[in-house]
PDB file as gemmi writes it, atoms N, CA and C in Angstrom:
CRYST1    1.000    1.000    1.000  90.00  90.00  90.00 P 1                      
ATOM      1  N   UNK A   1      20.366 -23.592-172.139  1.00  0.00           N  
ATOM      2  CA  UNK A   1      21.221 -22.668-172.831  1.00  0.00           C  
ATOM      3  C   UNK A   1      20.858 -21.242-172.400  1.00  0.00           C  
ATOM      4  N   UNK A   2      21.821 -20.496-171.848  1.00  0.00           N  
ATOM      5  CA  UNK A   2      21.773 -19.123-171.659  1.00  0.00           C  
ATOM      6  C   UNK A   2      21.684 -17.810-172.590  1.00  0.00           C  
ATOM      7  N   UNK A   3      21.190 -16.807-172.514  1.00  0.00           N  
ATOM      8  CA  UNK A   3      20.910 -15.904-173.456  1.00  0.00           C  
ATOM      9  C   UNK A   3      21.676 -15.006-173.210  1.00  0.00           C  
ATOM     10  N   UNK A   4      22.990 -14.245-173.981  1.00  0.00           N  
ATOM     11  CA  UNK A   4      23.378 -12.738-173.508  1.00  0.00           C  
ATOM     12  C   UNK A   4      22.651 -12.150-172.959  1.00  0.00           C  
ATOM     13  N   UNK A   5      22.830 -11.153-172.113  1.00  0.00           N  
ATOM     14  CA  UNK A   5      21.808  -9.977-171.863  1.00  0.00           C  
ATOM     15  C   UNK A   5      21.972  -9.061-172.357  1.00  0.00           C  
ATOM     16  N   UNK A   6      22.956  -8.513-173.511  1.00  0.00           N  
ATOM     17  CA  UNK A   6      22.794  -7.722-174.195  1.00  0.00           C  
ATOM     18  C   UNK A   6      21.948  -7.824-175.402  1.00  0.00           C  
ATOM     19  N   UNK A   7      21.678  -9.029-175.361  1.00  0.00           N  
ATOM     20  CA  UNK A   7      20.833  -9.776-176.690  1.00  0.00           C  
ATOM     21  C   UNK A   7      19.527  -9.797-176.307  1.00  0.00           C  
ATOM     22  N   UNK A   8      18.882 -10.015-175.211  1.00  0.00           N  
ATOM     23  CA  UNK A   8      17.825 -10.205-175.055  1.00  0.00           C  
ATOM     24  C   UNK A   8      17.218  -8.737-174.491  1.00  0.00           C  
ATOM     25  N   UNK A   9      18.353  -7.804-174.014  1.00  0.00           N  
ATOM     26  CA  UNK A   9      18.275  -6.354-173.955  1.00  0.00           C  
ATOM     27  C   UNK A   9      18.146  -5.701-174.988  1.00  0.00           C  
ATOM     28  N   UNK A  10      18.590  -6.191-176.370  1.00  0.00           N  
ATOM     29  CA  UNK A  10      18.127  -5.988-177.362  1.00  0.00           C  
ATOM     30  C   UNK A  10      16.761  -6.558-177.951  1.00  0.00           C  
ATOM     31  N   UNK A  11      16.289  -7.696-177.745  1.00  0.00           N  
ATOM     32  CA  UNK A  11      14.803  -8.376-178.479  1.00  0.00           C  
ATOM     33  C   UNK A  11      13.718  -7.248-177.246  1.00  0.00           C  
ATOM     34  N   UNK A  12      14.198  -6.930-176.000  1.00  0.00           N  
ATOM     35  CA  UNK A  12      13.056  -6.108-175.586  1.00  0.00           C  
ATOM     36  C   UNK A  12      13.074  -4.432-175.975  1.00  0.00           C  
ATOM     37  N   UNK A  13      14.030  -3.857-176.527  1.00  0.00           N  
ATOM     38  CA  UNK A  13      14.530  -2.915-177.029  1.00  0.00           C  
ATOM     39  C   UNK A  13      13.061  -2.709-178.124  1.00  0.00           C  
ATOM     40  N   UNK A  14      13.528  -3.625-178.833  1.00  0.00           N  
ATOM     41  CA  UNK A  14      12.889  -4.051-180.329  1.00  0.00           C  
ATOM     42  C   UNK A  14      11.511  -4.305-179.721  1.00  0.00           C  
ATOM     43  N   UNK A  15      11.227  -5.402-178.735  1.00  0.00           N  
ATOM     44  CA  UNK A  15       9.555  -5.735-179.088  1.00  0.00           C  
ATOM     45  C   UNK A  15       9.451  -3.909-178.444  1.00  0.00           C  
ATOM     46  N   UNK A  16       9.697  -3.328-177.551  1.00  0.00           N  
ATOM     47  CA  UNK A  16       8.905  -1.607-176.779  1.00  0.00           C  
ATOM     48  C   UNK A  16       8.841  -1.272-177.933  1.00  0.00           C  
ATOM     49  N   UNK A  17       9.585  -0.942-178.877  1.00  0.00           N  
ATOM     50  CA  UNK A  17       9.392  -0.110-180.016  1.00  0.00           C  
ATOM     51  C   UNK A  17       8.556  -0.992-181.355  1.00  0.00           C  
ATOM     52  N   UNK A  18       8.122  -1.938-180.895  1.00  0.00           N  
ATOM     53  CA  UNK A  18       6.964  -2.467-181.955  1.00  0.00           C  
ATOM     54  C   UNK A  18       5.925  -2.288-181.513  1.00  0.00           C  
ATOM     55  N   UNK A  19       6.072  -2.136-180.239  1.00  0.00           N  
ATOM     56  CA  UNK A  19       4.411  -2.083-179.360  1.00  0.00           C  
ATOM     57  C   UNK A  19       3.976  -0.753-179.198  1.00  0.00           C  
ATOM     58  N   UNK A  20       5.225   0.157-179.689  1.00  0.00           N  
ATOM     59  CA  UNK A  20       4.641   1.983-179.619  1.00  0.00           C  
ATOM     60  C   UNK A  20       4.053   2.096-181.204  1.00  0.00           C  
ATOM     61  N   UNK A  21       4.559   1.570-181.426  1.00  0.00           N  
ATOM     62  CA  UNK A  21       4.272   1.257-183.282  1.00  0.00           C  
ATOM     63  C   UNK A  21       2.914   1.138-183.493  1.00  0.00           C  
ATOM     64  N   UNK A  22       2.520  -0.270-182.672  1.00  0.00           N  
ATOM     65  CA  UNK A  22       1.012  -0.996-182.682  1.00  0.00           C  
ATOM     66  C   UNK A  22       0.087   0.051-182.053  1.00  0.00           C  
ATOM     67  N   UNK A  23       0.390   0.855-181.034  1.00  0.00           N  
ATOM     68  CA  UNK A  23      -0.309   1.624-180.247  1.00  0.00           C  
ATOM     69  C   UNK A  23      -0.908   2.716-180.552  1.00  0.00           C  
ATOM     70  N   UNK A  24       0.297   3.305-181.602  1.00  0.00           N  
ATOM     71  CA  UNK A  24      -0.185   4.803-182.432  1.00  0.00           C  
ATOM     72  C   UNK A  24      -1.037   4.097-183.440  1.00  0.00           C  
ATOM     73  N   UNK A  25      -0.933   3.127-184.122  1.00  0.00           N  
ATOM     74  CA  UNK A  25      -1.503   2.913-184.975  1.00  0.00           C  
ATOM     75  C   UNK A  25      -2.772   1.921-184.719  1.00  0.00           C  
ATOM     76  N   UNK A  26      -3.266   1.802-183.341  1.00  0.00           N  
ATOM     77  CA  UNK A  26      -3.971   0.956-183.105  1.00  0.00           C  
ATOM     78  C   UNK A  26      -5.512   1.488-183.580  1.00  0.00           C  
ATOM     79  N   UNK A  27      -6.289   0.354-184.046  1.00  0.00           N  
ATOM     80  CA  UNK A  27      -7.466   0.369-184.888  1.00  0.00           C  
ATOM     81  C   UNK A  27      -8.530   0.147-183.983  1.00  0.00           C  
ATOM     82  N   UNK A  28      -8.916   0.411-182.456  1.00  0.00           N  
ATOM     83  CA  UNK A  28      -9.963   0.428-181.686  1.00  0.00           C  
ATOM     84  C   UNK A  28     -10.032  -0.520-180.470  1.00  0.00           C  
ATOM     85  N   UNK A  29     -10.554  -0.750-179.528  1.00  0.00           N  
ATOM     86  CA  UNK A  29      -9.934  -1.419-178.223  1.00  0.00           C  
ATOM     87  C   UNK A  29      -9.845  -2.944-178.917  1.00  0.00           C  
ATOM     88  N   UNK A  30      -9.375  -3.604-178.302  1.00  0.00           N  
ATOM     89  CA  UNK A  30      -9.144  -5.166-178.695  1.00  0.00           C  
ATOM     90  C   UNK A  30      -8.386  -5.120-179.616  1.00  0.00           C  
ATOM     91  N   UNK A  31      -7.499  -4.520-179.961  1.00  0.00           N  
ATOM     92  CA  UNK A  31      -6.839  -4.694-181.458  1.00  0.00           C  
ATOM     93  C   UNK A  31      -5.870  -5.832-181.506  1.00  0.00           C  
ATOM     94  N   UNK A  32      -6.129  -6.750-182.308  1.00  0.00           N  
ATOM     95  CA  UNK A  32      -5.049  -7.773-182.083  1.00  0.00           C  
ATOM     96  C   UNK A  32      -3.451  -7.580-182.203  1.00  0.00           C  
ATOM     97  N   UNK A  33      -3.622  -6.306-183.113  1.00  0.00           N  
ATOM     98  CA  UNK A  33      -1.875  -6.338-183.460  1.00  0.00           C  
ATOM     99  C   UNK A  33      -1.432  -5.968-182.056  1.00  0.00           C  
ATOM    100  N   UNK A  34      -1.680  -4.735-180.807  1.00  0.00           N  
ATOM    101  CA  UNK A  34      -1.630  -4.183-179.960  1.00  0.00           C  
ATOM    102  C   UNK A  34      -1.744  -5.366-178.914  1.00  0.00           C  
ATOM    103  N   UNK A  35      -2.504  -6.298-178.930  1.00  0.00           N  
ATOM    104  CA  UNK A  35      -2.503  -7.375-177.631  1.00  0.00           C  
ATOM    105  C   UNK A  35      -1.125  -8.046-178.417  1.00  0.00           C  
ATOM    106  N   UNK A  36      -1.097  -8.744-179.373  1.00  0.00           N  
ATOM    107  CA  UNK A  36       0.495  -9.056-179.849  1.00  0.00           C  
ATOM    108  C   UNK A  36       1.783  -8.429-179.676  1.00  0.00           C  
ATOM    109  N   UNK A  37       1.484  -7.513-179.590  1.00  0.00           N  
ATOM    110  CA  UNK A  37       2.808  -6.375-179.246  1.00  0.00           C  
ATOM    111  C   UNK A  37       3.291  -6.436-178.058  1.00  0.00           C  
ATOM    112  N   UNK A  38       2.062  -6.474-177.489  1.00  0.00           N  
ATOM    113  CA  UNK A  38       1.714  -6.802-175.717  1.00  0.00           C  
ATOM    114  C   UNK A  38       2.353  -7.683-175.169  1.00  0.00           C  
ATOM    115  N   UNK A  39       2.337  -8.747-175.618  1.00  0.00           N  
ATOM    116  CA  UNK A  39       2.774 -10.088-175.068  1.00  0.00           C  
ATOM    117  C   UNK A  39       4.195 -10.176-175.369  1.00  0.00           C  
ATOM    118  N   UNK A  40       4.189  -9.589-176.720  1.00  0.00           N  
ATOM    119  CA  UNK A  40       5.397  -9.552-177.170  1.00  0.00           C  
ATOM    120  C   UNK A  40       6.701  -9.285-176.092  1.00  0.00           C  
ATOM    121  N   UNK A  41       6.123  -7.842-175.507  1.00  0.00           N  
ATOM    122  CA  UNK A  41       7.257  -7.031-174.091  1.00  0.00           C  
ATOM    123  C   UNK A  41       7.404  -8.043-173.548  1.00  0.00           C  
ATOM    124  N   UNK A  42       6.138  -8.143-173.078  1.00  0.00           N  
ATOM    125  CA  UNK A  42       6.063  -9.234-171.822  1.00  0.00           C  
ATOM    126  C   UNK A  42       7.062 -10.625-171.624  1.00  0.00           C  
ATOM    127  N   UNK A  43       6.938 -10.744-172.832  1.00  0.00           N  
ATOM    128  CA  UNK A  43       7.810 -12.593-173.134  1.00  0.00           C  
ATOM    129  C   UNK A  43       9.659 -12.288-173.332  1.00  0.00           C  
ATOM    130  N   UNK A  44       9.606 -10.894-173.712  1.00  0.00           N  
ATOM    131  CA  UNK A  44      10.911 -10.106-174.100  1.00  0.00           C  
ATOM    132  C   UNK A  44      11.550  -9.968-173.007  1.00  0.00           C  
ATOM    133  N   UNK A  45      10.571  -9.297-172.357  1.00  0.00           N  
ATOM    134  CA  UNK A  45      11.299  -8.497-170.745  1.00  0.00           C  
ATOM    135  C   UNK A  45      11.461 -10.012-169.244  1.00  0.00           C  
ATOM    136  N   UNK A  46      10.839 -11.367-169.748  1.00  0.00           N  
ATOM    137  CA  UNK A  46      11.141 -11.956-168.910  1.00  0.00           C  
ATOM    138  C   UNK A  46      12.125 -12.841-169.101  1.00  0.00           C  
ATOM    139  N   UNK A  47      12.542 -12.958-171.100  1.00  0.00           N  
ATOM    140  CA  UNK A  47      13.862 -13.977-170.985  1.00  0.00           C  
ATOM    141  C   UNK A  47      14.862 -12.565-170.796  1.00  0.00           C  
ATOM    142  N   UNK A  48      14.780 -11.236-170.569  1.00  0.00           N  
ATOM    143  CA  UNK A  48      15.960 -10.358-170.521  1.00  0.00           C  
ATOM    144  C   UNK A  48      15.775 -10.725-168.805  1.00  0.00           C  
ATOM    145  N   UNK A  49      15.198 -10.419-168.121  1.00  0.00           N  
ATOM    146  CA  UNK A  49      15.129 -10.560-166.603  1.00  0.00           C  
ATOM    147  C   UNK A  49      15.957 -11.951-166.257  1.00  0.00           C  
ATOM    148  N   UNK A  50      15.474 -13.165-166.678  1.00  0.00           N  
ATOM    149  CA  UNK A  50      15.635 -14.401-166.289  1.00  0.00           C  
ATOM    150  C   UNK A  50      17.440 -14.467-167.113  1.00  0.00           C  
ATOM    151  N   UNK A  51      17.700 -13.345-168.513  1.00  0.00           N  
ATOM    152  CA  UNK A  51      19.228 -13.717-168.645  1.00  0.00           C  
ATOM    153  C   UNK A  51      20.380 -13.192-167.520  1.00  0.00           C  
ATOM    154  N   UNK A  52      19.253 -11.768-166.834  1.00  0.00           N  
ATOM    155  CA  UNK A  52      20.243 -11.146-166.570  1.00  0.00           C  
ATOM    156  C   UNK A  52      20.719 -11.804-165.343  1.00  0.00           C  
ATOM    157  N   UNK A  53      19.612 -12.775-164.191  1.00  0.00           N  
ATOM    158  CA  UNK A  53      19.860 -13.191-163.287  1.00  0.00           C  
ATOM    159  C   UNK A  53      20.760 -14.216-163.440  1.00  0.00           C  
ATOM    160  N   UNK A  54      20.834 -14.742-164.802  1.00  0.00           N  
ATOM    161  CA  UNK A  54      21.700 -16.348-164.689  1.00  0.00           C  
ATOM    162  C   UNK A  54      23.102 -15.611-165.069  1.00  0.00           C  
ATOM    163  N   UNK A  55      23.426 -14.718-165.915  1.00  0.00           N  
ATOM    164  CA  UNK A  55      24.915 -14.107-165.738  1.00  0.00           C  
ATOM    165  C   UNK A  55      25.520 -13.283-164.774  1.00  0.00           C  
ATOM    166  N   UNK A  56      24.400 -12.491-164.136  1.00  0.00           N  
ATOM    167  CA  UNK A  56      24.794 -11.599-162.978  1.00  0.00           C  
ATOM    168  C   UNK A  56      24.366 -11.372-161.789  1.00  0.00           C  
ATOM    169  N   UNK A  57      23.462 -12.504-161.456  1.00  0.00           N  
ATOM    170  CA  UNK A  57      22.690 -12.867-160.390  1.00  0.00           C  
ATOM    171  C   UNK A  57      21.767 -11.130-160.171  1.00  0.00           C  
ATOM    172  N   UNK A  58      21.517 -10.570-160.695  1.00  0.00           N  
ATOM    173  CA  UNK A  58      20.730  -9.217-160.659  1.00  0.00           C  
ATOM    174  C   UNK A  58      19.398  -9.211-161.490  1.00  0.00           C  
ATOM    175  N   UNK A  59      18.354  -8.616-161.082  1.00  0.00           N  
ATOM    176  CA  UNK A  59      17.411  -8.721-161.593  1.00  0.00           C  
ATOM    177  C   UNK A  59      16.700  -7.012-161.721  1.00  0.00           C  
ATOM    178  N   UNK A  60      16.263  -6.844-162.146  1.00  0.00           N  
ATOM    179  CA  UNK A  60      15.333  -5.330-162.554  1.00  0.00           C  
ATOM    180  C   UNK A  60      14.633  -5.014-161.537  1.00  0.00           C  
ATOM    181  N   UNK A  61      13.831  -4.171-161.239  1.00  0.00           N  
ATOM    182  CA  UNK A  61      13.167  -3.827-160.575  1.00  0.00           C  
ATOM    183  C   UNK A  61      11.375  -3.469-160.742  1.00  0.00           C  
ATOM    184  N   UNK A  62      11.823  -4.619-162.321  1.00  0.00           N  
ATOM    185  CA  UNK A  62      10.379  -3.872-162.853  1.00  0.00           C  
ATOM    186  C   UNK A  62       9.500  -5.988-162.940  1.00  0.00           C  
ATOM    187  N   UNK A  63       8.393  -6.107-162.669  1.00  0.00           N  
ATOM    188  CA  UNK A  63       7.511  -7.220-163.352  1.00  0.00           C  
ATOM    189  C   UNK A  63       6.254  -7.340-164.024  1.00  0.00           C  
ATOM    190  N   UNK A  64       6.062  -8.019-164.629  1.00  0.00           N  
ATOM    191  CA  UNK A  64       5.081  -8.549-165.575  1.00  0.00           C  
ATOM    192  C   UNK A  64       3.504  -8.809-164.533  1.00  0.00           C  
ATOM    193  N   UNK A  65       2.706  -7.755-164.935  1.00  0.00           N  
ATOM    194  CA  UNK A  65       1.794  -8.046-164.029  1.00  0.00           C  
ATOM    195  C   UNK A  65       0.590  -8.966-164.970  1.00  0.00           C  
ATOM    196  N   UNK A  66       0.060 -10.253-164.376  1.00  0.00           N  
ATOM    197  CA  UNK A  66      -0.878 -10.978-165.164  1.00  0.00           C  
ATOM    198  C   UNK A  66      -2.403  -9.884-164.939  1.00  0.00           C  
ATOM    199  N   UNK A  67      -3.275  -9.716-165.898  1.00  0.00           N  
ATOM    200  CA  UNK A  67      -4.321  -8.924-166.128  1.00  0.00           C  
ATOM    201  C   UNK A  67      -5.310  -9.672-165.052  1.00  0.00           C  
ATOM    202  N   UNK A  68      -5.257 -11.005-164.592  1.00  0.00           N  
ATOM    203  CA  UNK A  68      -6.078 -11.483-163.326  1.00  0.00           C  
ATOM    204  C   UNK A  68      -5.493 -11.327-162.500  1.00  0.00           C  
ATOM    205  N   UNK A  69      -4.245 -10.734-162.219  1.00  0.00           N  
ATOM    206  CA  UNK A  69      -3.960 -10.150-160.431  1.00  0.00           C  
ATOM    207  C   UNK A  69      -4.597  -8.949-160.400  1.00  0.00           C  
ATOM    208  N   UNK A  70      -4.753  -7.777-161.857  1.00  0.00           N  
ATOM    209  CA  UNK A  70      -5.271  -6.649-161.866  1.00  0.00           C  
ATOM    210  C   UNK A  70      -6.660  -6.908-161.453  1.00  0.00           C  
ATOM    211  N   UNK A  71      -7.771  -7.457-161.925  1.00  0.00           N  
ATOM    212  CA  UNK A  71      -8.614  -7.391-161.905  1.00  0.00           C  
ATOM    213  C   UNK A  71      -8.912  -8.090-160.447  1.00  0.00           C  
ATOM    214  N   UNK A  72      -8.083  -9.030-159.278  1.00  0.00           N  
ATOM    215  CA  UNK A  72      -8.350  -9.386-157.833  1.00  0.00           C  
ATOM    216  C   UNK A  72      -7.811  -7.842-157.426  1.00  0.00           C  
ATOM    217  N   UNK A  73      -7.016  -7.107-157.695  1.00  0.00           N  
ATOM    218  CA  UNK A  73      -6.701  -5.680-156.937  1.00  0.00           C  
ATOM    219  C   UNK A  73      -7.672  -4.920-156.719  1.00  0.00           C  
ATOM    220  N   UNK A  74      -7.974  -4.302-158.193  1.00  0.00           N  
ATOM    221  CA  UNK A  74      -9.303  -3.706-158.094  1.00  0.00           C  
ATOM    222  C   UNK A  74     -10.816  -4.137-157.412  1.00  0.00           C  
ATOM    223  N   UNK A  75     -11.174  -5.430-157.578  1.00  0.00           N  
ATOM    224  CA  UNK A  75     -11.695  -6.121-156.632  1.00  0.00           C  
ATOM    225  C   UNK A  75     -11.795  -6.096-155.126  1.00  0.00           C  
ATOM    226  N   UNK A  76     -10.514  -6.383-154.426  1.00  0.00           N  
ATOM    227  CA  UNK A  76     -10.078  -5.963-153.595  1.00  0.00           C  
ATOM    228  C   UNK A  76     -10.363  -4.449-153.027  1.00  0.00           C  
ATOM    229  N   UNK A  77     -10.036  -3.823-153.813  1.00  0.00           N  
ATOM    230  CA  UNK A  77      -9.913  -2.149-153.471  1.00  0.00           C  
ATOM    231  C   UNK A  77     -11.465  -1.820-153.379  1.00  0.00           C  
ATOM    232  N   UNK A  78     -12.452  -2.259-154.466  1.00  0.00           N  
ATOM    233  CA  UNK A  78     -13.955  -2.297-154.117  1.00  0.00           C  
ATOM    234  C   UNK A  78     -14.232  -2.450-152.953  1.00  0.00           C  
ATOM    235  N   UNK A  79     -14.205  -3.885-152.326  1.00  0.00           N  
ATOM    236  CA  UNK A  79     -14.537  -4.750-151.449  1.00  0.00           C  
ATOM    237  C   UNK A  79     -13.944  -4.006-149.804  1.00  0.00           C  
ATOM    238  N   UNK A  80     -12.650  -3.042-149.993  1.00  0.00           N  
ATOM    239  CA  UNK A  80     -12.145  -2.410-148.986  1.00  0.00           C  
ATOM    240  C   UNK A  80     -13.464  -1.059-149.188  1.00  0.00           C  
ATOM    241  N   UNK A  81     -13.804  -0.905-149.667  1.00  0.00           N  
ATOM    242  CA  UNK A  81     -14.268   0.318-150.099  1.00  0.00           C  
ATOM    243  C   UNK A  81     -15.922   0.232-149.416  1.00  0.00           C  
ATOM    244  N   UNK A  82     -16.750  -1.149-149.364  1.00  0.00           N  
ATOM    245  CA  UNK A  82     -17.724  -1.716-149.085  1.00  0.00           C  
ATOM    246  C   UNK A  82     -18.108  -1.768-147.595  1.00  0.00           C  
ATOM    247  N   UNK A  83     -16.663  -2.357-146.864  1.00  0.00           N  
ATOM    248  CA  UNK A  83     -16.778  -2.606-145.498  1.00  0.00           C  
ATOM    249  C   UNK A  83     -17.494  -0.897-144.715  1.00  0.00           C  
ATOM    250  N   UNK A  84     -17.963  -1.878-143.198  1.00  0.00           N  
ATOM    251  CA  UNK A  84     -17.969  -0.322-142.240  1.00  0.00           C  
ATOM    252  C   UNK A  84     -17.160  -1.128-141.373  1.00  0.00           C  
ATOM    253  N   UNK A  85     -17.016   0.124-140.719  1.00  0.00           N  
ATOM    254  CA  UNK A  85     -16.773   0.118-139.550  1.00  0.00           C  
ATOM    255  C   UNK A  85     -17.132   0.368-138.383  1.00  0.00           C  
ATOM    256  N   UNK A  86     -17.039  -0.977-137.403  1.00  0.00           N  
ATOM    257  CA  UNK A  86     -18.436  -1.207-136.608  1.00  0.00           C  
ATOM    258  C   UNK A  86     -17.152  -1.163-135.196  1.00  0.00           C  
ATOM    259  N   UNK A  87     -17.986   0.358-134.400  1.00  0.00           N  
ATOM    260  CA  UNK A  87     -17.784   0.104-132.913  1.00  0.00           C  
ATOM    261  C   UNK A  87     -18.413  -0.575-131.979  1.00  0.00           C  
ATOM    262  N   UNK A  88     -17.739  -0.979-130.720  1.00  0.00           N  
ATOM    263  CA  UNK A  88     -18.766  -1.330-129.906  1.00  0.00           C  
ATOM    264  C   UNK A  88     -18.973  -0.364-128.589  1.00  0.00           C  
TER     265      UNK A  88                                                      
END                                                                             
């Protein structure tokens, strides 16, 4: 079953503005309401992505980055940072 995309353009409408909510009012790192809010976008912005492609074959320009690709980037960017460079 397919979702409007004005509907699900609306549930991500709604979760951004619960998660600015959680944010001002957030109670110190880890805050659960703020990781809930979090996920919240996240789960919002991919049935709005995934409606918009099944009615209009178009998709956003924006994605959901998982917090373990962040942490192989930065990794990465270390590890570039480590090397020399060896002439001969």
């Amino acid at each position: 079953m397919s979702i409007d995309p004005r509907v699900a353009l609306q549930s991500l409408t709604t979760a951004l503005e619960e998660h600015l909510i959680a944010a001002s009012a957030r109670r110190g790192e880890g805050d659960p309401t703020v990781e809930a809010a979090f996920f919240a976008v996240a789960d919002a912005f991919e049935v709005y992505d995934d409606s918009l492609y099944e009615a209009y074959g178009e998709v956003t320009p924006l994605e959901v980055i998982d917090d373990a690709d962040g942490d192989d980037d930065e990794q990465d960017a270390e590890d570039e940072e480590d090397l020399e460079i060896v002439e001969d």
